[in-house]
DRENTIDO-861553 format. One record per residue (C-alpha): residue in three letters; x, y, z; residue number from 0. Coordinates in pm, 1 decimal. Example, Ala and Ser with C-alpha at 12.3 -4.5 7.8 and 13.67 -1.06 7.14 Angstrom:
<nodes>
+--------+----------+----------+----------+-----+
! residu !        X !        Y !        Z ! num !
+--------+----------+----------+----------+-----+
!    ala !   1230.0 !   -450.0 !    780.0 !   0 !
!    ser !   1367.0 !   -106.0 !    714.0 !   1 !
+--------+----------+----------+----------+-----+
</nodes>
This chain:
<nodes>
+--------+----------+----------+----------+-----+
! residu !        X !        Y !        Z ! num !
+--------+----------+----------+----------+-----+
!    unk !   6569.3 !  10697.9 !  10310.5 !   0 !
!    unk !   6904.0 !  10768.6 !  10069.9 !   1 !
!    unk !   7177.1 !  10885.4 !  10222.1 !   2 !
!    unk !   7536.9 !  10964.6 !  10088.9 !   3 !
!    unk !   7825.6 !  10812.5 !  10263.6 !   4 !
!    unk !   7966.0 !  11036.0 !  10466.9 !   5 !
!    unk !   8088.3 !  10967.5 !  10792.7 !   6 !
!    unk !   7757.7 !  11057.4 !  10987.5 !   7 !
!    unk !   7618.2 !  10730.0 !  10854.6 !   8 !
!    unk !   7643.4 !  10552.6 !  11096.1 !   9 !
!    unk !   7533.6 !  10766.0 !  11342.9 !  10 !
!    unk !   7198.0 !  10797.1 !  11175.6 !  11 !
!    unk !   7148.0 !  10451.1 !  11280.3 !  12 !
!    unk !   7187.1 !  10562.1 !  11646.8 !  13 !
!    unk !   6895.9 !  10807.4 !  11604.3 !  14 !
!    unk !   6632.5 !  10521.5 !  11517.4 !  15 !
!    unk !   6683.2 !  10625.4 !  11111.4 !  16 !
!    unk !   6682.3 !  10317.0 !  10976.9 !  17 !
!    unk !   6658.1 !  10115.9 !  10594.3 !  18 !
!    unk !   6896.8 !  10377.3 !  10432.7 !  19 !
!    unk !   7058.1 !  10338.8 !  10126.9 !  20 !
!    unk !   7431.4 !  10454.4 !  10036.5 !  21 !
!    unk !   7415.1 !  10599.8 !   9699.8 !  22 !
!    unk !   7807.6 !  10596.0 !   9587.0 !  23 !
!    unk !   7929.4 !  10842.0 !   9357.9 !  24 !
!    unk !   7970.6 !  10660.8 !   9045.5 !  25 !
!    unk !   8273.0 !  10640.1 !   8757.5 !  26 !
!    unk !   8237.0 !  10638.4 !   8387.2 !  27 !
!    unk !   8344.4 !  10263.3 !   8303.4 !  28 !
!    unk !   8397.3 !  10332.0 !   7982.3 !  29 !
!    unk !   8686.6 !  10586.9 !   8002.3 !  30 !
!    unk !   8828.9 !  10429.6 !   8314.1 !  31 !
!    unk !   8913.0 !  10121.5 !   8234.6 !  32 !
!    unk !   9226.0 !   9818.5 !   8192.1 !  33 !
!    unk !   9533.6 !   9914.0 !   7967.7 !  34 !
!    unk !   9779.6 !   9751.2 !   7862.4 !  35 !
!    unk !  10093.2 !   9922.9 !   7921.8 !  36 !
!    unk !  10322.7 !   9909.8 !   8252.8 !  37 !
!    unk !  10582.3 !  10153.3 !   8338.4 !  38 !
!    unk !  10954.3 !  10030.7 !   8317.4 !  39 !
!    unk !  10965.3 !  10031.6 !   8672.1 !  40 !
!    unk !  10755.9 !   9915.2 !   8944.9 !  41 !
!    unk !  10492.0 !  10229.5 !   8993.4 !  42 !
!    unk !  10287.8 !  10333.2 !   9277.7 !  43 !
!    unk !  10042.8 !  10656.7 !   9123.9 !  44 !
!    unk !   9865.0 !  10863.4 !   9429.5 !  45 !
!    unk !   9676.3 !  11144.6 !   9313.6 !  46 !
!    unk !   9519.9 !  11408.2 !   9543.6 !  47 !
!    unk !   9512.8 !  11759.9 !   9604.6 !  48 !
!    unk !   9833.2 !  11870.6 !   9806.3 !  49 !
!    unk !   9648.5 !  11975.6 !  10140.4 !  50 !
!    unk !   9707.3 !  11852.3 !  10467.7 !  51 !
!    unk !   9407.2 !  11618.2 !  10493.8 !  52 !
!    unk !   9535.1 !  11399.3 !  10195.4 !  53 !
!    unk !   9850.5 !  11235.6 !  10401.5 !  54 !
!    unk !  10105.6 !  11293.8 !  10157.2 !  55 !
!    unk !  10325.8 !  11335.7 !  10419.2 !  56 !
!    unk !  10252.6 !  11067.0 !  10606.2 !  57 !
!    unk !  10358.8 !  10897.8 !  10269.8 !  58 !
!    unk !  10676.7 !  11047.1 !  10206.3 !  59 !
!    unk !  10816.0 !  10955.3 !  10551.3 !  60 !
!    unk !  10639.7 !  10580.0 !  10462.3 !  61 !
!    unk !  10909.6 !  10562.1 !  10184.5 !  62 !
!    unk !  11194.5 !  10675.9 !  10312.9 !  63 !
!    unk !  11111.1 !  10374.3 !  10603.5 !  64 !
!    unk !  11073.1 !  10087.8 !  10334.4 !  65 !
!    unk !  11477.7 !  10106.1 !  10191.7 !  66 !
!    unk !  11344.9 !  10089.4 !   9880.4 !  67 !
!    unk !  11592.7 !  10153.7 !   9593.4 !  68 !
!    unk !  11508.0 !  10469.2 !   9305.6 !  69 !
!    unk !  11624.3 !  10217.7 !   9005.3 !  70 !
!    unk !  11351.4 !   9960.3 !   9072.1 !  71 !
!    unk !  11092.8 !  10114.9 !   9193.9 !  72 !
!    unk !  10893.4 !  10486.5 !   9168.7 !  73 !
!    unk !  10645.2 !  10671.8 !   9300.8 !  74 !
!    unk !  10439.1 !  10940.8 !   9044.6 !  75 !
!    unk !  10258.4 !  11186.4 !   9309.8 !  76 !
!    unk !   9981.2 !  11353.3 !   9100.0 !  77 !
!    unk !   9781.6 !  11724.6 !   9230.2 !  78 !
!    unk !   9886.2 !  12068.7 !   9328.2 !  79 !
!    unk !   9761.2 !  12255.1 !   9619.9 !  80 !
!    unk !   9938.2 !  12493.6 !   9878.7 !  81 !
!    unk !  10151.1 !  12247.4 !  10038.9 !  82 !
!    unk !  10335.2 !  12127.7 !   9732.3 !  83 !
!    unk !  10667.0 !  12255.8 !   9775.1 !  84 !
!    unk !  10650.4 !  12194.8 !  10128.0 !  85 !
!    unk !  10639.6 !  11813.9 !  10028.9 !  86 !
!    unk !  10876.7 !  11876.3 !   9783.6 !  87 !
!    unk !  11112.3 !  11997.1 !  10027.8 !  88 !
!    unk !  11029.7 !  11725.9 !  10284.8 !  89 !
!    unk !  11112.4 !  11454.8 !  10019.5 !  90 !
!    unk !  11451.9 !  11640.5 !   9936.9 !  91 !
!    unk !  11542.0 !  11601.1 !  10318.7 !  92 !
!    unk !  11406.5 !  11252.4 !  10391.4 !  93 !
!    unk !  11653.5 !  11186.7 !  10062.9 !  94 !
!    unk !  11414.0 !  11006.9 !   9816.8 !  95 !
!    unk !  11343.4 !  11280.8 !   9575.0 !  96 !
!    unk !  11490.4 !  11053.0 !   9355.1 !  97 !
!    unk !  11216.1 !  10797.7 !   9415.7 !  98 !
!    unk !  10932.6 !  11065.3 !   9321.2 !  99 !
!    unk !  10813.0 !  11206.4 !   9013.9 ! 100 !
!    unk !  10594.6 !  11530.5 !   9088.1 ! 101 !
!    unk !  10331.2 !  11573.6 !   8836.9 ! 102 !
!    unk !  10149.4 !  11845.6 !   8955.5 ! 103 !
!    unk !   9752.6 !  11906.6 !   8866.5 ! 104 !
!    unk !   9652.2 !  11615.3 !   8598.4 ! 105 !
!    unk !   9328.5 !  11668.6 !   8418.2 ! 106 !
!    unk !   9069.6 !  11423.0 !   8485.4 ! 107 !
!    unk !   9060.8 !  11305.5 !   8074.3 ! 108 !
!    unk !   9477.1 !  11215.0 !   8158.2 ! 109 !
!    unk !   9477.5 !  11083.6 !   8480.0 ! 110 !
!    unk !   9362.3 !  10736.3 !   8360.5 ! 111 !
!    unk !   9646.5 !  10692.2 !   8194.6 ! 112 !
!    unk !   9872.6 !  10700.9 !   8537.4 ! 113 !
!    unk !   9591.9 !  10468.9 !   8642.4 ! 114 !
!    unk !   9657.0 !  10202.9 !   8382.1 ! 115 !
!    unk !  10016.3 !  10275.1 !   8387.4 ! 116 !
!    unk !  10104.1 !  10219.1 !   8789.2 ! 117 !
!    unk !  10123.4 !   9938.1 !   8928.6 ! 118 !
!    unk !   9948.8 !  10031.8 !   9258.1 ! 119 !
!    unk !   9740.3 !  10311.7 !   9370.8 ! 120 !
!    unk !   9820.7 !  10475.3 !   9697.9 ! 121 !
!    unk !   9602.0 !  10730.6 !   9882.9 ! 122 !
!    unk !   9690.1 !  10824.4 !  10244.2 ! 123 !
!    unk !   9406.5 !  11024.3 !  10344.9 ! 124 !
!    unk !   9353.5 !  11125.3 !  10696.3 ! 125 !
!    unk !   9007.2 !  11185.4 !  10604.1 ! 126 !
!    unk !   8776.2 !  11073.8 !  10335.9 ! 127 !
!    unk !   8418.5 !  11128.2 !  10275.1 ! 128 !
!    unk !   8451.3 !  10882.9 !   9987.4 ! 129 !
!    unk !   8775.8 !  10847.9 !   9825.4 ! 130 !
!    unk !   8675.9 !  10852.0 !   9402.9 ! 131 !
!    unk !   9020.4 !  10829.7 !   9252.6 ! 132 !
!    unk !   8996.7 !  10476.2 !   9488.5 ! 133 !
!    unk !   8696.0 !  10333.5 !   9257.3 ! 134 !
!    unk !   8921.7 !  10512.5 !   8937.1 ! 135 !
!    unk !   9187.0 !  10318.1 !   9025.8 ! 136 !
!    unk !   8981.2 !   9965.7 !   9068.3 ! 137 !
!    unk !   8813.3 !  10101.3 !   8779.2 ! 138 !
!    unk !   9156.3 !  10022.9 !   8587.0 ! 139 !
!    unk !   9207.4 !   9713.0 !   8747.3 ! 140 !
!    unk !   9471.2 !   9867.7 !   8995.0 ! 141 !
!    unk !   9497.1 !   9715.0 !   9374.4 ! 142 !
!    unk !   9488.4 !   9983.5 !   9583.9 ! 143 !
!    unk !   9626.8 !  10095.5 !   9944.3 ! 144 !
!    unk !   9421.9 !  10340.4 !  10129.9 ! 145 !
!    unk !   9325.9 !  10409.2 !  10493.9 ! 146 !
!    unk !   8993.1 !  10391.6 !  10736.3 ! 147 !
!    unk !   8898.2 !  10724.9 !  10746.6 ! 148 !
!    unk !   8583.0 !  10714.6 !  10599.0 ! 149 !
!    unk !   8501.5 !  10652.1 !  10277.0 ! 150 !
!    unk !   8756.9 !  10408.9 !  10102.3 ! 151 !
!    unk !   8607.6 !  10144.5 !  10376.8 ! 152 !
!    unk !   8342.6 !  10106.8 !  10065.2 ! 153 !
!    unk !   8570.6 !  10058.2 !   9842.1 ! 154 !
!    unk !   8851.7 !   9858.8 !   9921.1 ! 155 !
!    unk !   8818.1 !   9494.8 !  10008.4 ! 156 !
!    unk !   8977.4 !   9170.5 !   9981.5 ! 157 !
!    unk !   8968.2 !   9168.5 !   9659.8 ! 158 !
!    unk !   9133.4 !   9482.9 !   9549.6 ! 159 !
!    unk !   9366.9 !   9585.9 !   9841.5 ! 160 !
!    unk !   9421.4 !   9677.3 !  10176.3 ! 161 !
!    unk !   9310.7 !   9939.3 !  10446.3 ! 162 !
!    unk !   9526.1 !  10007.4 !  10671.2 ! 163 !
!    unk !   9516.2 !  10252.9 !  10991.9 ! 164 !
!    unk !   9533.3 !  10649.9 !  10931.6 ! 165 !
!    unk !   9865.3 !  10886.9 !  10962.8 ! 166 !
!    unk !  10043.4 !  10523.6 !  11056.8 ! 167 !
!    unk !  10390.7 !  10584.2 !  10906.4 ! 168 !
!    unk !  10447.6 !  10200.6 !  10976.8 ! 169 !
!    unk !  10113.4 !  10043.8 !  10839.2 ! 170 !
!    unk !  10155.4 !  10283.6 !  10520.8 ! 171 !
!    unk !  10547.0 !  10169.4 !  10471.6 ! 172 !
!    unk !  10497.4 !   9766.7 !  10546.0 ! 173 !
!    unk !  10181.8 !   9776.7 !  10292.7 ! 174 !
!    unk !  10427.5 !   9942.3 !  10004.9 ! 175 !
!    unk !  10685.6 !   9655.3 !  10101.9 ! 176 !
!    unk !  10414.5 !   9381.1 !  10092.0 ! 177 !
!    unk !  10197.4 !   9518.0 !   9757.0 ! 178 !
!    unk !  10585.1 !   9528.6 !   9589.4 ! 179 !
!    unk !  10614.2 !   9179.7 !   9618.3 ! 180 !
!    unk !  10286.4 !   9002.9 !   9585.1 ! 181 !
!    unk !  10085.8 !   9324.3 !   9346.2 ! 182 !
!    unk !  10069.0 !   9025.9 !   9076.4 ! 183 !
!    unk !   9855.0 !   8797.8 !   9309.4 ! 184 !
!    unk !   9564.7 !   9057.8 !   9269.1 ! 185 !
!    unk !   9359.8 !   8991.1 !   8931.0 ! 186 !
!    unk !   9276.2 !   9305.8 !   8744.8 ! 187 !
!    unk !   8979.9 !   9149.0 !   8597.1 ! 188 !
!    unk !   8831.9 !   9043.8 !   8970.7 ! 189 !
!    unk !   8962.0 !   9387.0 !   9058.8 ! 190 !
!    unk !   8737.7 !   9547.1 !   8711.4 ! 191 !
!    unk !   8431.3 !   9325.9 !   8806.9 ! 192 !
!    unk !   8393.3 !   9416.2 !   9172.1 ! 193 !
!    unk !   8390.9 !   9790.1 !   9072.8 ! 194 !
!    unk !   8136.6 !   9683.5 !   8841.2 ! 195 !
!    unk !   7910.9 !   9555.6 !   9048.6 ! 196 !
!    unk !   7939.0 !   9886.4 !   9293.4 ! 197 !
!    unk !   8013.9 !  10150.3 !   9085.3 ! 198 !
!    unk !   7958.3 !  10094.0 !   8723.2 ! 199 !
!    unk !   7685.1 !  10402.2 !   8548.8 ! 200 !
!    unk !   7500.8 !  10074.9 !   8432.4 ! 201 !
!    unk !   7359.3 !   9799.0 !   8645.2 ! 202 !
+--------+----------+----------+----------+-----+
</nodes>
């Protein structure tokens, strides 16, 4: 029995369904892949559609807790979506517009070049039914922080970042403090070959 993975997966085990297989969606290794150039400073990319469900809020408020300073470190906030200049205008009263770089919708043929380019890839879901720009991202060789709300629990591991709780202000803030300081212990080519093994178009 094939099943996506959505988050009545596990459920389907409680109604005697068993032997299922998740079928993840699957990213063309061959465009996304490891570059070679770094932004000047240190970047954290999140790209999602501006909509409540996404948590960008949740991650504005995380960076106005970490302290952190606009002329080491930036945050590039890719999508559009009805909420957009309400998040602008959040980040202009928290005070760290300075810190964010809007770049409204990117097309999928440029957004791998904000993958290679960050540092870090952040996405703050609430929910998630799988979380692709997550296996983009790993894709590229990028650690990644994301949240338990579904999908990026099959994605993100050990190995390529950290999961932390769901619309925590605190968990999302302490992991931007900690993946500033110790991004560089991740390898990008671990990073490439566990999405290869999950998500690569050939096995």
């Amino acid at each position: 029995f094939f099943v996506m993975k959505f988050l009545f997966f596990k459920p389907l085990e409680q109604f005697n369904i068993k032997n299922s297989i998740v079928i993840p969606n699957l990213v063309n290794e061959d465009v996304f892949k490891i570059g070679n150039k770094l932004n000047k400073k240190f970047t954290f990319f999140t790209l999602s559609n501006m909509v409540d469900i996404k948590g960008i809020d949740i991650l504005l408020y995380a960076i106005k807790e970490t302290n952190m300073e606009s002329d080491s470190v930036e945050f590039l906030i890719g999508g559009s979506g009805p909420l957009l200049d309400e998040y602008k205008s959040l980040a202009g009263s928290l005070k760290i517009s300075k810190m964010i770089k809007w770049l409204g919708q990117i097309e999928p043929e440029r957004s791998v070049n904000f993958f290679q380019a960050c540092n870090v890839f952040v996405l703050p879901s609430k929910y998630e039914t799988f979380g692709v720009v997550c296996a983009e991202a790993i894709a590229c060789g990028k650690p990644v922080i994301a949240t338990r709300c579904g999908g990026p629990e099959s994605i993100v591991n050990d190995i390529n970042g950290v999961l932390i709780k769901p619309e925590s202000v605190k968990e999302l803030s302490e992991a931007i403090i900690k993946m500033r300081f110790t991004s560089q212990h991740y390898s990008s080519k671990e990073i490439r070959k566990d999405f290869i093994s999950k998500f690569s178009r050939v096995k």
